[in-house]
Biopython code that builds the backbone (N, CA, C, O; Angstrom):
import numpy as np
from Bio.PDB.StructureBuilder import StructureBuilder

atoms = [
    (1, "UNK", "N", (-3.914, -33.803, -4.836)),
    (1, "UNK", "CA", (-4.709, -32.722, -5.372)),
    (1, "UNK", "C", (-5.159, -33.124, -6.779)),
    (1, "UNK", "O", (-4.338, -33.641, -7.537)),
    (2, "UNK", "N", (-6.905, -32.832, -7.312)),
    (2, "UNK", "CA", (-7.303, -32.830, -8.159)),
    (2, "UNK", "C", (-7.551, -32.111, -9.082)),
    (2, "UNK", "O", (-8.133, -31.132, -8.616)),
    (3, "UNK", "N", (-7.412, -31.991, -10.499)),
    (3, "UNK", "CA", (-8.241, -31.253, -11.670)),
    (3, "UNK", "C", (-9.717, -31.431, -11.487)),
    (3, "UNK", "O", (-10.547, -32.245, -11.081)),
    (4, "UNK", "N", (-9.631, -30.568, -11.859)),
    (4, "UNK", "CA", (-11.561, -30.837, -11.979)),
    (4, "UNK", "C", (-11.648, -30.053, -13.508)),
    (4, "UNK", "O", (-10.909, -29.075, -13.620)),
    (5, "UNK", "N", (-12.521, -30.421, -14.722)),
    (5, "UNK", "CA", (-12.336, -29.977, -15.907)),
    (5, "UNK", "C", (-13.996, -29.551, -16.207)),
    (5, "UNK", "O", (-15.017, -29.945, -15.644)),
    (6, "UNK", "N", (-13.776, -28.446, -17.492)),
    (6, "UNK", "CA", (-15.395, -27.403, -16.747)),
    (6, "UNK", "C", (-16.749, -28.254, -16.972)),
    (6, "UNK", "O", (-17.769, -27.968, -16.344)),
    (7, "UNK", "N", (-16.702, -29.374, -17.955)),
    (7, "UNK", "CA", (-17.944, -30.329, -17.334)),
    (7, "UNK", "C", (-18.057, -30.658, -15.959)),
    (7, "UNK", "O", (-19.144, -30.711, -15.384)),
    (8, "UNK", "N", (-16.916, -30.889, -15.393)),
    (8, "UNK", "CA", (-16.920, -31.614, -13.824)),
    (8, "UNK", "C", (-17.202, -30.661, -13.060)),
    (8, "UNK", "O", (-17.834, -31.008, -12.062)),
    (9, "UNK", "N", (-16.798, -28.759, -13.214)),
    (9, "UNK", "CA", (-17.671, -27.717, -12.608)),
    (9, "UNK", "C", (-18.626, -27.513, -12.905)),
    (9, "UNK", "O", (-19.354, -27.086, -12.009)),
    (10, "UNK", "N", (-19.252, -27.675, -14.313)),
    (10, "UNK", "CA", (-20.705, -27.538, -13.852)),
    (10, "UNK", "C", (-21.341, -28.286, -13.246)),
    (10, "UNK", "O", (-22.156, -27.876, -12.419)),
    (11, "UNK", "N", (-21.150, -29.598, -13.486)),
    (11, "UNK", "CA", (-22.080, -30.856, -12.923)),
    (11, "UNK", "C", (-22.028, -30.385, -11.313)),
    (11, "UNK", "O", (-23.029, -30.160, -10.634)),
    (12, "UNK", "N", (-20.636, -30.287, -10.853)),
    (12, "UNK", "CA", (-20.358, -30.041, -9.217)),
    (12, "UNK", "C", (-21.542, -28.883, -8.756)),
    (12, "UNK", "O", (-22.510, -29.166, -8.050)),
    (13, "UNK", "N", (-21.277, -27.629, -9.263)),
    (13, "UNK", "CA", (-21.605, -26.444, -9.129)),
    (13, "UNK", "C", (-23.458, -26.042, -9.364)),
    (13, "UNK", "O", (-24.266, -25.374, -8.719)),
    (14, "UNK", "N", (-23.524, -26.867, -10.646)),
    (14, "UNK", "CA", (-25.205, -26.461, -11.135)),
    (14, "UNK", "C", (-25.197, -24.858, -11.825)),
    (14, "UNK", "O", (-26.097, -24.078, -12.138)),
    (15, "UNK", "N", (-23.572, -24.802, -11.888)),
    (15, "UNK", "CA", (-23.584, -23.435, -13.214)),
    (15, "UNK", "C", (-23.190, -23.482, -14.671)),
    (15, "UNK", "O", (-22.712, -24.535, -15.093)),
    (16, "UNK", "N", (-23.300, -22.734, -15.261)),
    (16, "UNK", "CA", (-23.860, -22.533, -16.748)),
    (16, "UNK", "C", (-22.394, -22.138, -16.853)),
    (16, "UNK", "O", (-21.808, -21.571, -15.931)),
    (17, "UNK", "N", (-21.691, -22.533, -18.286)),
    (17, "UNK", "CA", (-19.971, -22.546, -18.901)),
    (17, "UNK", "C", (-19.808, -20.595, -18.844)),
    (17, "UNK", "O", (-18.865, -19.944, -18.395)),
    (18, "UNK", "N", (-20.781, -20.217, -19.318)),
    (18, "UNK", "CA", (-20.699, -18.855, -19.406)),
    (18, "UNK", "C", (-20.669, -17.695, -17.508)),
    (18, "UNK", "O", (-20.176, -16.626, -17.148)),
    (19, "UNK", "N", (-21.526, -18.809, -16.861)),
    (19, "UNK", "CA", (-21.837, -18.308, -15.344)),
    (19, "UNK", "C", (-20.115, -18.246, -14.985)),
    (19, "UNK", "O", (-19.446, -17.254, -14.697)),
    (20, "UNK", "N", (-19.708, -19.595, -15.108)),
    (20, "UNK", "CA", (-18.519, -19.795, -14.410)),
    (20, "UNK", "C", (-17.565, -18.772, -14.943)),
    (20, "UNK", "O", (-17.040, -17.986, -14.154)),
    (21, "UNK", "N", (-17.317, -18.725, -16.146)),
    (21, "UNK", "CA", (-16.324, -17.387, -16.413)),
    (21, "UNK", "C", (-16.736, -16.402, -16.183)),
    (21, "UNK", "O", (-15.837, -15.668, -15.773)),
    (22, "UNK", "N", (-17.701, -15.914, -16.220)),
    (22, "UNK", "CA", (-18.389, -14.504, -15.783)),
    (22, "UNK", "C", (-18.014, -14.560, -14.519)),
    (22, "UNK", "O", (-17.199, -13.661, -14.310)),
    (23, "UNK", "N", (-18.276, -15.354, -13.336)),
    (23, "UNK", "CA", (-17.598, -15.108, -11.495)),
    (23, "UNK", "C", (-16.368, -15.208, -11.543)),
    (23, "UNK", "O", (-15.933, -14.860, -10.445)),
    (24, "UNK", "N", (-15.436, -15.539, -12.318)),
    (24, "UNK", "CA", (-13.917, -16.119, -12.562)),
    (24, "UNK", "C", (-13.787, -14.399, -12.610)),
    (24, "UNK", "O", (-13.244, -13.691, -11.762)),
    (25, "UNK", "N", (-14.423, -13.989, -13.805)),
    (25, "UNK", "CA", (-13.872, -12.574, -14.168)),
    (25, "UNK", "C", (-14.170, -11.872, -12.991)),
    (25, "UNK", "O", (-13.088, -11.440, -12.595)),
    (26, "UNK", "N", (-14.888, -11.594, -12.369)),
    (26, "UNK", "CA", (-15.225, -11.128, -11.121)),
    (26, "UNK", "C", (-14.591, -11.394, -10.005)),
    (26, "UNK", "O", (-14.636, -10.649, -9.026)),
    (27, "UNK", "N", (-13.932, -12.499, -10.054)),
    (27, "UNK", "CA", (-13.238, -12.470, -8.832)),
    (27, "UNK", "C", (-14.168, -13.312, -7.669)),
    (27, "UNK", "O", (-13.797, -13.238, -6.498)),
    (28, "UNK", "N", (-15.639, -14.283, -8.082)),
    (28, "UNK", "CA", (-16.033, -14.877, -6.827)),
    (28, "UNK", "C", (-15.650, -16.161, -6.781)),
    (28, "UNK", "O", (-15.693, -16.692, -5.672)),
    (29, "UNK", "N", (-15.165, -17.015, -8.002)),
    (29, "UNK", "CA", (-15.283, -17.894, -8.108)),
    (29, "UNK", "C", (-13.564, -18.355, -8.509)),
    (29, "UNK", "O", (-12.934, -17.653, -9.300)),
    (30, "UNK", "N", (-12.966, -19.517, -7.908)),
    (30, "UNK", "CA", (-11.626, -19.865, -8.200)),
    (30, "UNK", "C", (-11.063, -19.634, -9.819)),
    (30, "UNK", "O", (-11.758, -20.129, -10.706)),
    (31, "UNK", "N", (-10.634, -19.378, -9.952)),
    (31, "UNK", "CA", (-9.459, -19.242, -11.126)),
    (31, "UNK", "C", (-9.019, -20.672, -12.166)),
    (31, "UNK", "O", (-8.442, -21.711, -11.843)),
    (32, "UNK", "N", (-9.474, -20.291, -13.301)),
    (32, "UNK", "CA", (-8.664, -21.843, -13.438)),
    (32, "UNK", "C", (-6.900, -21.951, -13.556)),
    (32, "UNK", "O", (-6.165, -20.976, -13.396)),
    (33, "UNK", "N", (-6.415, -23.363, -13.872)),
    (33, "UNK", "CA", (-4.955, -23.414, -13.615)),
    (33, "UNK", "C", (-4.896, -23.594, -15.147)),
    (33, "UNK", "O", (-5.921, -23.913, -15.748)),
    (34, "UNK", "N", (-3.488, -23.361, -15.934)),
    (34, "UNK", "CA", (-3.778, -23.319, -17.340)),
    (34, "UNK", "C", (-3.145, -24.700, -17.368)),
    (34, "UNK", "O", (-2.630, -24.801, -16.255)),
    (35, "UNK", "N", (-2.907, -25.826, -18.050)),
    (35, "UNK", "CA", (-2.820, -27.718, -18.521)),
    (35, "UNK", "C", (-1.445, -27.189, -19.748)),
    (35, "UNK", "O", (-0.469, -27.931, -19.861)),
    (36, "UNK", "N", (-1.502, -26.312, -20.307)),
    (36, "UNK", "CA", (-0.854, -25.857, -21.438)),
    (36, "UNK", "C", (-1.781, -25.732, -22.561)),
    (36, "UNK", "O", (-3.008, -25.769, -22.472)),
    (37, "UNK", "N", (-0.962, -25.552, -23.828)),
    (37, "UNK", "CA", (-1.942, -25.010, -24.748)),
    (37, "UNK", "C", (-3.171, -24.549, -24.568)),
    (37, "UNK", "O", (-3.191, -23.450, -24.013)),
    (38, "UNK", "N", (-4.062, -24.936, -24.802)),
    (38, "UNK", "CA", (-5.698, -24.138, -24.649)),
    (38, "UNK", "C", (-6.381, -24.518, -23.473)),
    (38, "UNK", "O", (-7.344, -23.917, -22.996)),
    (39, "UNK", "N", (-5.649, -25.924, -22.852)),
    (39, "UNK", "CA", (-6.328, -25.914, -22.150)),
    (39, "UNK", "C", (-6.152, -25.910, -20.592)),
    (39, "UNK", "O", (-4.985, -26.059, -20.232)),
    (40, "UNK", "N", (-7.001, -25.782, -19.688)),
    (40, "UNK", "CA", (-7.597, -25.620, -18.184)),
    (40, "UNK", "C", (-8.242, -26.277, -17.643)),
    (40, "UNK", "O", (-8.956, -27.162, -18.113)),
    (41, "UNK", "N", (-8.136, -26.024, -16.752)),
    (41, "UNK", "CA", (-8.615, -27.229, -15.320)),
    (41, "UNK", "C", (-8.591, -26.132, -13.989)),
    (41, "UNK", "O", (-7.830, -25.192, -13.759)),
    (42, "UNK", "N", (-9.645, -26.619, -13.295)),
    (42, "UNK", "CA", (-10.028, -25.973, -12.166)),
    (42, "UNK", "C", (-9.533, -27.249, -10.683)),
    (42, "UNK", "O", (-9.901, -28.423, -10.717)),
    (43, "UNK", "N", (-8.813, -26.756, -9.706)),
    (43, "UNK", "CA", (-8.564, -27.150, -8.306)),
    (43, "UNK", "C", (-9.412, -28.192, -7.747)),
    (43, "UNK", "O", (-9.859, -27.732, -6.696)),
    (44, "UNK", "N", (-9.700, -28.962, -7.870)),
    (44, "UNK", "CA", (-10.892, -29.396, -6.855)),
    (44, "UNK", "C", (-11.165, -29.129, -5.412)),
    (44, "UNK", "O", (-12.256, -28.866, -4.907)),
    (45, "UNK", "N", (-10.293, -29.210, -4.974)),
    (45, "UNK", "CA", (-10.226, -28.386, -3.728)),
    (45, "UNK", "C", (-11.006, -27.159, -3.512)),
    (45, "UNK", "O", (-11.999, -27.234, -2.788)),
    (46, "UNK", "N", (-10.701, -26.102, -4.018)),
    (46, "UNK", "CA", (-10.984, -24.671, -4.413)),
    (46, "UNK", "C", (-12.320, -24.702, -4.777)),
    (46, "UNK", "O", (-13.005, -23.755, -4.392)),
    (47, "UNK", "N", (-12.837, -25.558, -5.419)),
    (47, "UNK", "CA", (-14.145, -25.560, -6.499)),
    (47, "UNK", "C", (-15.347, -25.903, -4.955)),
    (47, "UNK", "O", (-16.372, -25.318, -4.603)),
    (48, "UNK", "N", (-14.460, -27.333, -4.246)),
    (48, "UNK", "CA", (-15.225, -27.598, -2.954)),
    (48, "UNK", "C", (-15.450, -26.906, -2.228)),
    (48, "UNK", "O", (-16.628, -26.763, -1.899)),
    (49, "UNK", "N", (-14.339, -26.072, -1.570)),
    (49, "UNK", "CA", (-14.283, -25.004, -0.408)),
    (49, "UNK", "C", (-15.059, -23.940, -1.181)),
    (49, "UNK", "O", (-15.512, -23.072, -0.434)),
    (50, "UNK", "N", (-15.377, -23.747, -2.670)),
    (50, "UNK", "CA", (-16.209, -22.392, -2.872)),
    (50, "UNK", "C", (-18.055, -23.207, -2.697)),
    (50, "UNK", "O", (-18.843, -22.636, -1.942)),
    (51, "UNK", "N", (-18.259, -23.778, -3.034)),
    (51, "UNK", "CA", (-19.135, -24.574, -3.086)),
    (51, "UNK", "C", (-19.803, -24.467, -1.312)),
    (51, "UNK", "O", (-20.926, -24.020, -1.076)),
    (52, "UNK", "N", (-18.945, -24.921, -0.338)),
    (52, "UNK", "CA", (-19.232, -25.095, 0.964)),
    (52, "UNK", "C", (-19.273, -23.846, 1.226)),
    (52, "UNK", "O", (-20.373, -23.510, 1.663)),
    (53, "UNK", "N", (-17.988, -22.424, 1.077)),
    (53, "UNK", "CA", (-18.704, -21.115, 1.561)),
    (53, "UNK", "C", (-19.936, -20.765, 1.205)),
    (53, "UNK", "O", (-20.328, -19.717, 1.716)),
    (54, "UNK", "N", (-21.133, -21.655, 0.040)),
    (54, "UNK", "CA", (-22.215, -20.810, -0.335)),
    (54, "UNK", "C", (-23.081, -21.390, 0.546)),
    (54, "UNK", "O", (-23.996, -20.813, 1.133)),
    (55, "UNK", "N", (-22.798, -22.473, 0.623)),
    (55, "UNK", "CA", (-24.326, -23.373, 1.848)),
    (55, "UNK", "C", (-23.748, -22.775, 3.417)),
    (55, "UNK", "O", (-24.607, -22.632, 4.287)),
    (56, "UNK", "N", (-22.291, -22.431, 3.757)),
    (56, "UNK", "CA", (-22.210, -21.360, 4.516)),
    (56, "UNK", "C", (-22.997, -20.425, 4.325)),
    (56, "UNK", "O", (-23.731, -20.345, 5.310)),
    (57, "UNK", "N", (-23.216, -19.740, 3.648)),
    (57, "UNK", "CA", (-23.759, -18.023, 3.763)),
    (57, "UNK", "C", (-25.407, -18.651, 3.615)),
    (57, "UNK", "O", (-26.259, -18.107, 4.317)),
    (58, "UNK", "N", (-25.786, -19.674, 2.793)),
    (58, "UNK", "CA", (-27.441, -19.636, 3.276)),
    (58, "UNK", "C", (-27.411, -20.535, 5.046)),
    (58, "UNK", "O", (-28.155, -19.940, 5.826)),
    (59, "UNK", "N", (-27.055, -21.159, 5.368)),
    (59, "UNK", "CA", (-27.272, -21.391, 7.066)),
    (59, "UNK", "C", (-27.137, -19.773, 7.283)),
    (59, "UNK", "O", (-28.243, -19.281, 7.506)),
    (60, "UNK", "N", (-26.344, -19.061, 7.278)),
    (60, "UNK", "CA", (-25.793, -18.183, 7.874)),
    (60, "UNK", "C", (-27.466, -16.864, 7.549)),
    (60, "UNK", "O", (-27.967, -16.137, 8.407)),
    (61, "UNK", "N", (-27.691, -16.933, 6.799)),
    (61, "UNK", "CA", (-28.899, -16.158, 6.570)),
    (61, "UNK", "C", (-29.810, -16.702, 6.955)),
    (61, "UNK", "O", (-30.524, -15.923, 7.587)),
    (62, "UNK", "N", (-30.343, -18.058, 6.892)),
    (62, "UNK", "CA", (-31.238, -18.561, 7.866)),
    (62, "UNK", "C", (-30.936, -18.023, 9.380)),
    (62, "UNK", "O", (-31.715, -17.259, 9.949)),
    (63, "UNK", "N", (-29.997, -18.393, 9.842)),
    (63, "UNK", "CA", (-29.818, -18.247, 11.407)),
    (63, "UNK", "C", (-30.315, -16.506, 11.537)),
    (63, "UNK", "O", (-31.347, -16.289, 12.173)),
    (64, "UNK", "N", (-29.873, -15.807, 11.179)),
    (64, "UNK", "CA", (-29.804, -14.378, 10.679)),
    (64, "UNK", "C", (-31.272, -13.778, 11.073)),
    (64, "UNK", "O", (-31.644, -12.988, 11.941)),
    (65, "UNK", "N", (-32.093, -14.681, 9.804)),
    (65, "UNK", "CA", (-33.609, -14.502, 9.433)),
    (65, "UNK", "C", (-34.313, -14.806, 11.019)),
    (65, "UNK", "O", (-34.942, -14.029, 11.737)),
    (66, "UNK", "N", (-33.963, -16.151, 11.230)),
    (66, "UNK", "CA", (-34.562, -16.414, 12.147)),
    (66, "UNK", "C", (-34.662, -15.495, 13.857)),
    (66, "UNK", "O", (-35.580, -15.032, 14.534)),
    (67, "UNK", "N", (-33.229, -15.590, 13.984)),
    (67, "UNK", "CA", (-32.995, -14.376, 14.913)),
    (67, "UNK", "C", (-33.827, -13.109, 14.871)),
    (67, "UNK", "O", (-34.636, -12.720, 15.714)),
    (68, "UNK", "N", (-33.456, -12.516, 13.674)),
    (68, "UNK", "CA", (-34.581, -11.498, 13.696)),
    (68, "UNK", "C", (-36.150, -10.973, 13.737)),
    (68, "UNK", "O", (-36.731, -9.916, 13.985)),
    (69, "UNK", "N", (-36.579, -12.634, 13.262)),
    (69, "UNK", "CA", (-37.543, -12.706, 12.952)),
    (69, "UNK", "C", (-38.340, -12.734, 14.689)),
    (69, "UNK", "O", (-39.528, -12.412, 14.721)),
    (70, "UNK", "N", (-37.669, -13.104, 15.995)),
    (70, "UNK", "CA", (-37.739, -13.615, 17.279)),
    (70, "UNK", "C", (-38.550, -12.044, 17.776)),
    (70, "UNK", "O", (-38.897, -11.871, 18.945)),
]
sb = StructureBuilder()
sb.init_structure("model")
sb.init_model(0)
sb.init_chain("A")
sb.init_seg("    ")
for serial, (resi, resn, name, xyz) in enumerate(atoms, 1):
    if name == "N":
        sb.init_residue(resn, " ", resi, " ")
    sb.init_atom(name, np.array(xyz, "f"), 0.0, 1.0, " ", f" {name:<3s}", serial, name[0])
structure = sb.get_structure()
């Protein structure tokens, strides 16, 4: 299992330092793990599997669209 550190989430992700804590606080986006003192690190794992549920939900709205669209 990997750290991933919040340059390595945004680069992964394509979100903004402020995006990522804002979904953290919300509850959409993984949690970070605390390193000690100040600092944190995010799962890599977690960061992947959130990453893959989103290109999940657009197939999933394509298929959706399309269906309906029939």
């Amino acid at each position: 299992m990997k750290f991933m550190r919040l340059n390595d989430v945004k680069a992964a992700t394509g979100l903004a330092r402020s995006t990522v804590y804002k979904y953290v606080k919300q509850g959409v986006f993984p949690a970070p793990v605390s390193l000690g003192g100040r600092a944190v690190a995010w799962v890599e794992v977690e960061v992947q599997a959130w990453i893959a549920d989103r290109i999940r939900e657009r197939d999933l709205r394509t298929i959706v669209t399309a269906v309906t669209a029939e």
